[in-house]
Residue frames relative to the residue before (quaternion, step in Angstrom):
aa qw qx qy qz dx dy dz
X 1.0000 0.0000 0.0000 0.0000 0.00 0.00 0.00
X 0.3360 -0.7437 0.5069 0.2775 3.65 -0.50 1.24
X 0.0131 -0.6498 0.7238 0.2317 4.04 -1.27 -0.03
X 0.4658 -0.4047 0.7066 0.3464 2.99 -2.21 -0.27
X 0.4228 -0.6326 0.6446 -0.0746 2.69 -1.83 1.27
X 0.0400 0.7390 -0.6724 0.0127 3.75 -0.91 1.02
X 0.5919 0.7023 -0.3622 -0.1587 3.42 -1.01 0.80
X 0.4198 -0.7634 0.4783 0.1107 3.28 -0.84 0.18
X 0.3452 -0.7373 0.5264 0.2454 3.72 -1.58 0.14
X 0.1677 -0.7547 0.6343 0.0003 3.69 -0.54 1.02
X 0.4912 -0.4757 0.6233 0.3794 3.29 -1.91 0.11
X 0.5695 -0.6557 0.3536 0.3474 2.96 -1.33 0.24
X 0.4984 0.6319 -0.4387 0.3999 3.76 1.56 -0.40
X 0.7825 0.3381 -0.2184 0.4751 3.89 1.01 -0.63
X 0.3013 0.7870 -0.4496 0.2961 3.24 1.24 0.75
X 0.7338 0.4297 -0.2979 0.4338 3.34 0.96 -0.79
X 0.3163 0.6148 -0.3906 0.6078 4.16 1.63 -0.79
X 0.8354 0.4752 -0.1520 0.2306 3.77 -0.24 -1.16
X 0.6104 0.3164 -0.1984 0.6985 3.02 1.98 -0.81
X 0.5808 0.4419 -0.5156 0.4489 3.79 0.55 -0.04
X 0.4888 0.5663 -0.4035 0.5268 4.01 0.90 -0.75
X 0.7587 0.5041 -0.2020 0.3598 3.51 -0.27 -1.27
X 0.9025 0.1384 -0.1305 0.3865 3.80 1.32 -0.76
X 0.3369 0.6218 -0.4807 0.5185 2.69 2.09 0.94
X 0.6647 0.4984 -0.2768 0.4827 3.69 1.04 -0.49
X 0.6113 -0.6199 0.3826 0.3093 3.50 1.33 0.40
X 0.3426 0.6265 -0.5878 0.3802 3.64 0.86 0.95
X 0.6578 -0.5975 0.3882 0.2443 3.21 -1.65 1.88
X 0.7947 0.0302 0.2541 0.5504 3.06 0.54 -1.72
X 0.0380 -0.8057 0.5834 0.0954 3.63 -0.98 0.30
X 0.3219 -0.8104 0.4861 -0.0574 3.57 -1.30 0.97
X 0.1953 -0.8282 0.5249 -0.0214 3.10 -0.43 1.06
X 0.0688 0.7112 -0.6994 0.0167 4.01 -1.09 1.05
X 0.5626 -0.2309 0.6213 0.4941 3.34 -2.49 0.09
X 0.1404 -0.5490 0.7997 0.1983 3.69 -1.52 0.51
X 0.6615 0.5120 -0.3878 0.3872 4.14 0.65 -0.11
X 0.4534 0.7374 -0.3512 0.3569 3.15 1.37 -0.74
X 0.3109 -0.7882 0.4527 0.2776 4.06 -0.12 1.35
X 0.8028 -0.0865 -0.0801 0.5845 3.95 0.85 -0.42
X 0.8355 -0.4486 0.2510 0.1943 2.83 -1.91 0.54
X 0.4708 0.5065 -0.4925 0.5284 3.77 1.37 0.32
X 0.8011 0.3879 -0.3138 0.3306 3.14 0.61 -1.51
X 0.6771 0.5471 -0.4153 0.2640 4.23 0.64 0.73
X 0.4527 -0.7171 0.4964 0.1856 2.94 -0.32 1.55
X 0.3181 -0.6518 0.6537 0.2157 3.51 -0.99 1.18
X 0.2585 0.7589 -0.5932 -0.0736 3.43 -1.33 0.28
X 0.3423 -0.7183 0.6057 -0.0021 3.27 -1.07 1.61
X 0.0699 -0.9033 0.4232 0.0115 4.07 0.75 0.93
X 0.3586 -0.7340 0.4615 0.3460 3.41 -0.44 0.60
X 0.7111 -0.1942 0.3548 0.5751 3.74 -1.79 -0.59
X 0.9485 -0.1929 -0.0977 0.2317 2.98 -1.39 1.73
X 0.4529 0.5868 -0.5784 0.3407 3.28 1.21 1.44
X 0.3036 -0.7200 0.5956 0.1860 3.88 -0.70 0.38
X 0.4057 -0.4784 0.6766 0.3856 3.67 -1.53 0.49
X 0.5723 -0.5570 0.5888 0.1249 3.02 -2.52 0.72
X 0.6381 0.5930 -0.3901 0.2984 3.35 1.68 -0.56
X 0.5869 -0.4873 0.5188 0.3860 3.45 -1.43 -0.10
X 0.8642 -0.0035 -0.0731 0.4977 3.77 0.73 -0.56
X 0.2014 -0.7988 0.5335 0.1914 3.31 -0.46 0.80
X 0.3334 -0.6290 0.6495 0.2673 3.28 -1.57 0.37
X 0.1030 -0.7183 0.6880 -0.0082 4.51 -0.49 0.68
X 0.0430 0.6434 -0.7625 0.0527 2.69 -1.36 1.22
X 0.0511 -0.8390 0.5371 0.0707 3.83 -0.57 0.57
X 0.3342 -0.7788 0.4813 0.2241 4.12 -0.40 0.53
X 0.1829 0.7945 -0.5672 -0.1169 3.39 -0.68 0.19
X 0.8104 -0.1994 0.0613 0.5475 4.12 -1.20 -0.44
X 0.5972 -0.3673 0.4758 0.5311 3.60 -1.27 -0.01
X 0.7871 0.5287 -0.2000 0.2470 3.40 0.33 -1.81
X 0.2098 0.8342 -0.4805 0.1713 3.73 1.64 -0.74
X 0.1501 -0.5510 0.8078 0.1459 3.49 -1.23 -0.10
X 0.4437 -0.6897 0.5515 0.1527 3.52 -1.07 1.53
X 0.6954 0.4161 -0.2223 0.5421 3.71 0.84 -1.18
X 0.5177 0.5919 -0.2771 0.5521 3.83 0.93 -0.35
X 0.6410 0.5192 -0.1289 0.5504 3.30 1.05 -0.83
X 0.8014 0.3604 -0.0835 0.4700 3.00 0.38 -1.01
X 0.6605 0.3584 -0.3298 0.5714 3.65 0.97 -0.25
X 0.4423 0.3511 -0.5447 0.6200 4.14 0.74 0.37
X 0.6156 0.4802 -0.5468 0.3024 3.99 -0.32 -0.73
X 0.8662 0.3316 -0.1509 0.3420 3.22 0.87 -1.43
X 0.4192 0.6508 -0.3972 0.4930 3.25 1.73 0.10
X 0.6329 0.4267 -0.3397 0.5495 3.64 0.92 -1.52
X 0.9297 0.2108 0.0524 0.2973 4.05 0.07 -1.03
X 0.0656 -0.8597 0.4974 0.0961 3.32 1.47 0.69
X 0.7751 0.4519 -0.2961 0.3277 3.46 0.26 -1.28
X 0.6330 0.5023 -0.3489 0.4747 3.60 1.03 0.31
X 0.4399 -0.7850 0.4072 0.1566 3.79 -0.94 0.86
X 0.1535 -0.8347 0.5266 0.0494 3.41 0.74 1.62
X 0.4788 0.7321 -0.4739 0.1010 4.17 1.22 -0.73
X 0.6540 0.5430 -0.2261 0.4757 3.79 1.39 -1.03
X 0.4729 0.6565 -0.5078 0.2959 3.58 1.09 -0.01
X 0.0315 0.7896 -0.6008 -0.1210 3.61 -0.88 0.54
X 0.4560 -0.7023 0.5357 0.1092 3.50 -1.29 0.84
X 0.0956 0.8075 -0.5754 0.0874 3.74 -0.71 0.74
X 0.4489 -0.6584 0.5077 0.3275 4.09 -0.69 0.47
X 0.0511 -0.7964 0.5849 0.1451 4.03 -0.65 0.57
X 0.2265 0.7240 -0.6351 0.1454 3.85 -0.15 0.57
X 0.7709 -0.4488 0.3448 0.2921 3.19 -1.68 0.05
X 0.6262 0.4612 -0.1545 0.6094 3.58 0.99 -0.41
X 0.4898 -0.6361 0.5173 0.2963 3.07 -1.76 -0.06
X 0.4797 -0.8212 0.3003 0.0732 3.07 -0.52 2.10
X 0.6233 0.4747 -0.4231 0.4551 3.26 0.86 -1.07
X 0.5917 0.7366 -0.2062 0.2545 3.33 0.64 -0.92
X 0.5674 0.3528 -0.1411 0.7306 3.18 1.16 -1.08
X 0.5760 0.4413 -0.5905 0.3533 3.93 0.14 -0.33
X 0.6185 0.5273 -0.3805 0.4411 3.37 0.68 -1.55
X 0.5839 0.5195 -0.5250 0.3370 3.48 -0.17 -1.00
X 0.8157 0.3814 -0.1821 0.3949 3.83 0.08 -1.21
X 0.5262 0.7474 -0.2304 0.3338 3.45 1.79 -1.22
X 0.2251 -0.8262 0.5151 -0.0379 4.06 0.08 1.72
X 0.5106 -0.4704 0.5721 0.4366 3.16 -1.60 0.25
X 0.0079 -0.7010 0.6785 0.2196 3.11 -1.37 0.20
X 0.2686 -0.6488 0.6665 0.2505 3.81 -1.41 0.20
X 0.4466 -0.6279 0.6228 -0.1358 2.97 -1.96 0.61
X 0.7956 0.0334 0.2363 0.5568 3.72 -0.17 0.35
X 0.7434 -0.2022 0.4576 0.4438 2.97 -1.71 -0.74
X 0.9473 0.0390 0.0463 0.3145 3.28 -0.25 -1.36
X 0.7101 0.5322 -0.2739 0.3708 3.57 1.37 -0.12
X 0.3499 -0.7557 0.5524 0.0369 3.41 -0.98 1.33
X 0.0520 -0.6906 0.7060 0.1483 3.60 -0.97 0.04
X 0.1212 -0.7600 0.6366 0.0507 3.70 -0.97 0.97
X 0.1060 -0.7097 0.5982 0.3567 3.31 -1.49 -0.32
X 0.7409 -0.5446 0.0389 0.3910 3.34 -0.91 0.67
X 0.6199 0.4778 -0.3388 0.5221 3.27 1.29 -1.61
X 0.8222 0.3992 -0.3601 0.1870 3.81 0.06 0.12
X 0.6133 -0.6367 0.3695 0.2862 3.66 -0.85 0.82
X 0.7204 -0.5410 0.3278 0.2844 3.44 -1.11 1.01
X 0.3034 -0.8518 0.4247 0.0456 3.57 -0.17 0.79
X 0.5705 -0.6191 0.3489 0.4117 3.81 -0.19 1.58
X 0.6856 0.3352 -0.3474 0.5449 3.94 -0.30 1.40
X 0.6505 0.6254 -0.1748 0.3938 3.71 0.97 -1.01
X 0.7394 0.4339 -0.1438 0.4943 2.86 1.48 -0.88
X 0.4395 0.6848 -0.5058 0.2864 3.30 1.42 0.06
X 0.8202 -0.2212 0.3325 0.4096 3.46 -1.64 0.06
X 0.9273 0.2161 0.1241 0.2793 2.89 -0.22 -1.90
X 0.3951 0.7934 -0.2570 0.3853 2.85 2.43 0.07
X 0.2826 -0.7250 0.6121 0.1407 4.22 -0.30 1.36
X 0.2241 0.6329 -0.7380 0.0677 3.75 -0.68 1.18
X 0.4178 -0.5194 0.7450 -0.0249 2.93 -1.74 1.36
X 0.1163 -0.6972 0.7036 -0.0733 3.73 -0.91 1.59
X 0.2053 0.5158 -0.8221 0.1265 3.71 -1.13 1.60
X 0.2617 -0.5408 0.7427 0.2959 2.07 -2.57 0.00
X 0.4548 -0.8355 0.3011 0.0669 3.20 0.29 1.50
X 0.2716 -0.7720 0.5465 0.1775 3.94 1.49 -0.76
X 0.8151 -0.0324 0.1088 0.5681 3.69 0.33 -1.34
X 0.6553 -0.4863 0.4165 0.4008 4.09 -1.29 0.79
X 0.4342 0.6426 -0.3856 0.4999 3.53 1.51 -1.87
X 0.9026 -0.0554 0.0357 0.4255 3.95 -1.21 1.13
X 0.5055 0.6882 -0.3659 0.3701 3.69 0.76 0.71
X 0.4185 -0.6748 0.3611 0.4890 3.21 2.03 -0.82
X 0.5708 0.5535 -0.4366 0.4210 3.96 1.23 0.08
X 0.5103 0.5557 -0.5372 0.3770 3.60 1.06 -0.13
X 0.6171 -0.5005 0.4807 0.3710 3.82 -1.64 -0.07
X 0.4159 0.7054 -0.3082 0.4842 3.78 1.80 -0.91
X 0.7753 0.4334 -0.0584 0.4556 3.37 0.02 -1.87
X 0.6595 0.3306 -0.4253 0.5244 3.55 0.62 -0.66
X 0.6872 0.4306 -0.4483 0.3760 3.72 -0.05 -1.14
X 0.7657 0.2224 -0.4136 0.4394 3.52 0.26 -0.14
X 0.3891 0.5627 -0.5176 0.5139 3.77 0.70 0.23
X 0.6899 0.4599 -0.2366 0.5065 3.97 0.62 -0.66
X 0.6685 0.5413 -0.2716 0.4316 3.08 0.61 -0.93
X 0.5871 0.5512 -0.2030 0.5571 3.81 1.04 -1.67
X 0.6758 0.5678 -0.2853 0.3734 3.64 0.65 -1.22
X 0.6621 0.5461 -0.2602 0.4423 3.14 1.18 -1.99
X 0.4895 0.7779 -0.2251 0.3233 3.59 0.94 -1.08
X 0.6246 0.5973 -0.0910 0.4948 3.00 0.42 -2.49
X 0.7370 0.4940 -0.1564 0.4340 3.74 -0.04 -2.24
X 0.7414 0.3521 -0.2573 0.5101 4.07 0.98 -1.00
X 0.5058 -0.7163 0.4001 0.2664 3.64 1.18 -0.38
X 0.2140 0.6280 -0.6177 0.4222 3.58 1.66 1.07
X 0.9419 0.2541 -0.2166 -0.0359 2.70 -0.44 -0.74
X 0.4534 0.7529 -0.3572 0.3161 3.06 1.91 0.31
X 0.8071 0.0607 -0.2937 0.5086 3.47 -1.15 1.64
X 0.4879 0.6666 -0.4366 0.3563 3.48 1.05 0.23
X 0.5335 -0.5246 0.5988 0.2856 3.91 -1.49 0.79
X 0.0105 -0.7303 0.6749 0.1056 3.51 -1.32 1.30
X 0.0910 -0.7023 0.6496 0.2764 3.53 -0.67 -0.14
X 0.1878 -0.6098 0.7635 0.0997 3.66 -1.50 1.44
X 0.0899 0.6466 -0.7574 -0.0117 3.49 -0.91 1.11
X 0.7354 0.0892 -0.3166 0.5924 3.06 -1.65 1.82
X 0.0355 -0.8327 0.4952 -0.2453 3.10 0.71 1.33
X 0.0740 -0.6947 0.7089 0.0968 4.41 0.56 -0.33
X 0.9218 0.0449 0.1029 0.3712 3.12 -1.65 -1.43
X 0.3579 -0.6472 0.6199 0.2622 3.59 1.38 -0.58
X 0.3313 0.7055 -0.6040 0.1666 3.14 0.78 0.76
X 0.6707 0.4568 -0.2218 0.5406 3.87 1.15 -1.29
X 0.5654 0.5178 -0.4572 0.4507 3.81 0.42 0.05
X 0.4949 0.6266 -0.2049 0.5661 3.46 1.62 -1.37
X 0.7703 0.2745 -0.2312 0.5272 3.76 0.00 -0.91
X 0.7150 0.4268 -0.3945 0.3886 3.72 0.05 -0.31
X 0.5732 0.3432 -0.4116 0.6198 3.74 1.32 -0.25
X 0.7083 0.2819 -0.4931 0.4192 4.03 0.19 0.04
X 0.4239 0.6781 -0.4591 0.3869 3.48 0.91 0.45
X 0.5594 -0.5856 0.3546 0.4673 3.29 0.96 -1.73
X 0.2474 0.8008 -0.4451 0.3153 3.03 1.98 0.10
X 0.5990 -0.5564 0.5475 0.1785 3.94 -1.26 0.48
X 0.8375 0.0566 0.2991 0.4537 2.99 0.46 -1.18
X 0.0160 -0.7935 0.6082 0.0169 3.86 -0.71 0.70
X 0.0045 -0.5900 0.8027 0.0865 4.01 -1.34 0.52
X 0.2518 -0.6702 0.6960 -0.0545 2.86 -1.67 1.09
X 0.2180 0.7902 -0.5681 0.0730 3.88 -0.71 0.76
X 0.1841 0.7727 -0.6016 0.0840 3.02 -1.40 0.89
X 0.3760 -0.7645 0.3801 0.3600 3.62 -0.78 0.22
X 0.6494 0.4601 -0.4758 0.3745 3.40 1.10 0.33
X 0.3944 -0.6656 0.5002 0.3889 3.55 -0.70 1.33
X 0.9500 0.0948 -0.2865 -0.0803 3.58 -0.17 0.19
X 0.0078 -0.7021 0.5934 -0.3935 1.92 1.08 2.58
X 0.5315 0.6754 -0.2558 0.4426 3.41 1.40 -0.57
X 0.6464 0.5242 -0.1434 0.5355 3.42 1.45 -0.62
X 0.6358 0.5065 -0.1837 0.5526 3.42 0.72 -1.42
X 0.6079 0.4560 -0.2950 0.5792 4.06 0.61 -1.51
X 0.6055 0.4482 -0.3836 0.5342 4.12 0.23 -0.62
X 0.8456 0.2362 -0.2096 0.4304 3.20 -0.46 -1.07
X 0.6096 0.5040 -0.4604 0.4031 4.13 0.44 -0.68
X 0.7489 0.3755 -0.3045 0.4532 4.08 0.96 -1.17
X 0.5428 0.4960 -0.4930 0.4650 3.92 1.36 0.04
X 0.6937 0.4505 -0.3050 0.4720 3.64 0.58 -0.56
X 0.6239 0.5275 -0.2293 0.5290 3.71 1.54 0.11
X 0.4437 -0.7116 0.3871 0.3834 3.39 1.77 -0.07
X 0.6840 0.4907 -0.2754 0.4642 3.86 1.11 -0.33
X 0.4058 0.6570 -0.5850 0.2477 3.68 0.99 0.17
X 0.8681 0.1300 -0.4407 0.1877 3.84 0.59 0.39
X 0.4418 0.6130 -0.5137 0.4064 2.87 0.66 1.83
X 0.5973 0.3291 -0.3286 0.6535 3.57 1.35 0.75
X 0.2803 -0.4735 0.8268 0.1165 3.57 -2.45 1.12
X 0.2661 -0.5295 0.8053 -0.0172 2.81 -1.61 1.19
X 0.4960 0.6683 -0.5544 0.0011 3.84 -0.96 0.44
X 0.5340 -0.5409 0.4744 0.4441 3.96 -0.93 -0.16
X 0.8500 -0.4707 0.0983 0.2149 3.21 -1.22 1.15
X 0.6092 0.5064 -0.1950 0.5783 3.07 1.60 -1.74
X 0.7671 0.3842 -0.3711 0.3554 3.75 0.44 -0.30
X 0.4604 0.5965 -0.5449 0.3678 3.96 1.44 0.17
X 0.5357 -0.7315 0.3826 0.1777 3.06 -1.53 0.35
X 0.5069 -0.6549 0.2562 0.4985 3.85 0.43 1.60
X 0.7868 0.4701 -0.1478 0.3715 3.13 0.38 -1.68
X 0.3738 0.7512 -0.4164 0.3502 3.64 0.99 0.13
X 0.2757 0.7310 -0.6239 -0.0191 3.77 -0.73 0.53
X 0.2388 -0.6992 0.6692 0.0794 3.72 -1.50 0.70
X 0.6383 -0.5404 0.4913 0.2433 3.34 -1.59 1.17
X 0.7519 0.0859 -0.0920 0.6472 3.71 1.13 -0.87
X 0.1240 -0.5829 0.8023 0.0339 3.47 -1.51 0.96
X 0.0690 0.5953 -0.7998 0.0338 3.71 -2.01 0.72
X 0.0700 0.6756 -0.7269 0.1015 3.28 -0.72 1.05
X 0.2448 -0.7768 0.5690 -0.1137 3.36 -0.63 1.58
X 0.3605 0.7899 -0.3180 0.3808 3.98 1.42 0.73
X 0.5802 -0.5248 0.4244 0.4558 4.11 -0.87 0.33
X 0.5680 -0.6252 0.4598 0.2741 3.64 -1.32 1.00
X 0.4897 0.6104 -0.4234 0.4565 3.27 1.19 0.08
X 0.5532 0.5567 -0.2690 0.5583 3.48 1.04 -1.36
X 0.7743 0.4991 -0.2456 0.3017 3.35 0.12 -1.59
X 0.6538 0.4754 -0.2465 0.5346 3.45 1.51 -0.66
X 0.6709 0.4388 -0.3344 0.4955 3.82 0.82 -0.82
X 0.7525 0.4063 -0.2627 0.4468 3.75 0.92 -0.46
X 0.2108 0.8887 -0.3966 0.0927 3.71 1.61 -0.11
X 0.6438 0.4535 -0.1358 0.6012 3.56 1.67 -1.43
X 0.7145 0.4081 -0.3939 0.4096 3.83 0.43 0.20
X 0.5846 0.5981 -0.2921 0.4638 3.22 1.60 -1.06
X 0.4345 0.7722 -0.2773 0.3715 3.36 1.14 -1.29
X 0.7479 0.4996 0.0138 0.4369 3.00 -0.05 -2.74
X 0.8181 0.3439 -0.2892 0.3589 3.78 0.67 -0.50
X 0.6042 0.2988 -0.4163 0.6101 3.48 1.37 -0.09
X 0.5333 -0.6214 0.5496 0.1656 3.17 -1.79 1.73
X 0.6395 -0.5690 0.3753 0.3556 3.72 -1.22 0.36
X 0.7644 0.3536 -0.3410 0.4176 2.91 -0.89 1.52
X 0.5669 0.6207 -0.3411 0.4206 3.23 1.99 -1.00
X 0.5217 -0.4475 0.6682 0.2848 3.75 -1.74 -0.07
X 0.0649 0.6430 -0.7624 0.0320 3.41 -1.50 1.18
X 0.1247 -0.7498 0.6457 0.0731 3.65 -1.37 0.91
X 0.3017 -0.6761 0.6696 0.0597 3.47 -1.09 1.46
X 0.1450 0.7398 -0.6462 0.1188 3.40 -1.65 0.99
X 0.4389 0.6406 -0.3742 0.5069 3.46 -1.02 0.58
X 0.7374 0.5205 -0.2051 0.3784 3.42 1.25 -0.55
X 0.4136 -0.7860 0.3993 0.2273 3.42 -0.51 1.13
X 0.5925 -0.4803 0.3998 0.5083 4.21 -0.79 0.43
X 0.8053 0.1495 -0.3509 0.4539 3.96 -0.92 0.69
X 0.6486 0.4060 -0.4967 0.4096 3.95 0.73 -0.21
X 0.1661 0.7597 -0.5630 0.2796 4.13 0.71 0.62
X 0.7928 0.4820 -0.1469 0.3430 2.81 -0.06 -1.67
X 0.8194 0.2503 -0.3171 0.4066 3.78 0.38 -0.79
X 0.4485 0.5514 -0.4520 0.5390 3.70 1.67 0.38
X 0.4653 0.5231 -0.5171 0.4923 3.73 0.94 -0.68
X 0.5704 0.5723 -0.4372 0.3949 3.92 0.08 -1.35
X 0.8330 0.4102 -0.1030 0.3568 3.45 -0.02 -1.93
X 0.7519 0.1725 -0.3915 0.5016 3.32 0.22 -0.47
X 0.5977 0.5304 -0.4855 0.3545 3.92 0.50 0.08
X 0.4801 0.3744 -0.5615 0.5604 3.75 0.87 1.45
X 0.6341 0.2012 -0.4111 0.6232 3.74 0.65 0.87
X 0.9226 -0.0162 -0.0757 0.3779 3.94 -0.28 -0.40
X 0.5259 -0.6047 0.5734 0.1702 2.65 -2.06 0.57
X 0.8405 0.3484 -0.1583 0.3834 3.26 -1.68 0.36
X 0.0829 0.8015 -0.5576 0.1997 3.43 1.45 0.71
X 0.1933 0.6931 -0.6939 0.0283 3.26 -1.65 0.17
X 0.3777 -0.7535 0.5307 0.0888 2.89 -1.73 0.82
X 0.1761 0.8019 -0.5647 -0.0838 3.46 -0.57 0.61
X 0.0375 0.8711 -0.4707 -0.1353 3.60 -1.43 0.38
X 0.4831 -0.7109 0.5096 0.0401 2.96 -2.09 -0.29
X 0.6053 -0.2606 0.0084 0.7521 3.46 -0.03 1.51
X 0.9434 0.0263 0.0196 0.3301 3.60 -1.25 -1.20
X 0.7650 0.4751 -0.0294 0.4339 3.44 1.31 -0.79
X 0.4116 -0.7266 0.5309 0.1444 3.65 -1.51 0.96
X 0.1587 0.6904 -0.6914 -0.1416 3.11 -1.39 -0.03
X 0.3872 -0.7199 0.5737 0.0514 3.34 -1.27 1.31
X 0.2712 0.6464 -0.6997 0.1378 4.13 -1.13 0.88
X 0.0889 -0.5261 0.8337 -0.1423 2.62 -1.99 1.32
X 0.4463 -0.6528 0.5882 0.1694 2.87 -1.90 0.11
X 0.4297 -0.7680 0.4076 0.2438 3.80 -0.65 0.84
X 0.5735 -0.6252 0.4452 0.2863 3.43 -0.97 1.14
């Protein structure tokens, strides 16, 4: 029986907070490692009972939950149940007997977008529309749905980039993808016609994956890929897409803000159906013309900056 996989590295003082988060949200099983521990003999599994604690200084948590889970679904109860903890480094993988990615591909479709945008995977052939002229296809090999373009997140801003593209914003213009994963939406806005792509994120290897996904896309030198602390303050971009948890989207409201220059277009995503409304508040001391558009469970917010 395959699960979903969440994990991540904590100290060791917020280790318990972290496992109480994790099994109010309905995780199967949870797992403790040494996260110091230089290789993989030398980490003691431990599976601790009611009120024992590891001795280490950093733990490494991994917690299972349903095949069916929604990772981002997941992740917005973590931060609903525990705001004051940093869910941003969690990563998500399928564990089954077999080789998963593998079988994903097997099932893993083109999908389309808009007017003109496609999302392939590699092992598969160009699909009647894909091949048009003017047709933006993005080639991954995605591993997990989580940044592939099948979430409701990823499409609305896939749509959004598209809608763009179709009105003519966005050719030769500077996007910035902050919270960038797979680089999948930096990726589409330079096969759109974007100029230019920045890519940010704090997990380095989203920083990896965004490198390698826009070199295997032919566009790797027209996009930066770095982690937050290395963007530049003073930086601003005609288009911002920050595709990240409304929690995030609220604590970062004044940087997002600060990076799209006056007049530019910023799209918010990640948001779940009723948390709209108090981001509508916040970002509407920097722009006009919000709107809201959605998808099965989920929002995305754009406006344009005064």
């Amino acid at each position: 029986m395959p699960y979903l996989e969440l994990s991540l590295h904590c100290r060791e003082s917020e280790q318990p907070r972290y496992e109480h988060a994790l099994e109010d949200v309905g995780a199967l099983a949870v797992t403790l490692l040494d996260a110091d521990a230089e290789t993989p003999n030398e980490r003691a599994i431990l599976e601790p009972g009611v009120g024992e604690m590891p001795i280490w200084g950093e733990v490494a948590l991994s917690a299972l939950f349903a095949e069916d889970a929604d990772p981002l679904l997941l992740l917005a109860a973590l931060d609903a149940f525990d705001p004051g903890l940093d869910w941003s480094r969690a990563g998500f993988r399928m564990v089954e007997d077999q080789d998963w990615e593998r079988a994903w591909m097997d099932q893993y479709v083109p999908l389309h977008f808009g007017a003109r945008t496609w999302i392939v995977p590699w092992n598969h052939d160009l699909p009647e529309g894909a091949d048009a002229v003017d047709a933006a296809v993005i080639r991954l090999d995605p591993g997990l749905a989580f940044g592939s373009g099948t979430h409701p997140t990823t499409s609305l801003c896939l749509q959004w980039l598209d809608d763009l593209a179709v009105r003519g914003e966005l050719q030769g213009q500077a996007v910035l993808d902050f919270g960038c994963g797979s680089g999948i939406l930096a990726l589409a806005a330079l096969k759109l016609g974007a100029g230019r792509a920045v890519g940010v994120d704090n997990d380095p290897q989203a920083i990896l994956a965004t490198r390698d996904n826009a070199e295997r896309n032919g566009v790797g030198d027209r996009i930066a890929v770095h982690l937050p602390a290395d963007e530049p303050a003073a930086a601003r971009y005609p288009l911002v897409v920050a595709n990240i948890l409304a929690t995030a989207l609220d604590a970062l409201a004044d940087t997002l803000a600060a990076r799209v220059a006056p007049g530019g277009r910023i799209a918010l995503s990640g948001i779940l159906k009723g948390q709209e409304d108090e981001l509508l508040l916040r970002y509407g001391a920097w722009f006009d013309d919000l709107r809201v558009a959605r998808e099965d469970d989920w929002v995305r917010i754009d406006g344009r900056r005064r």
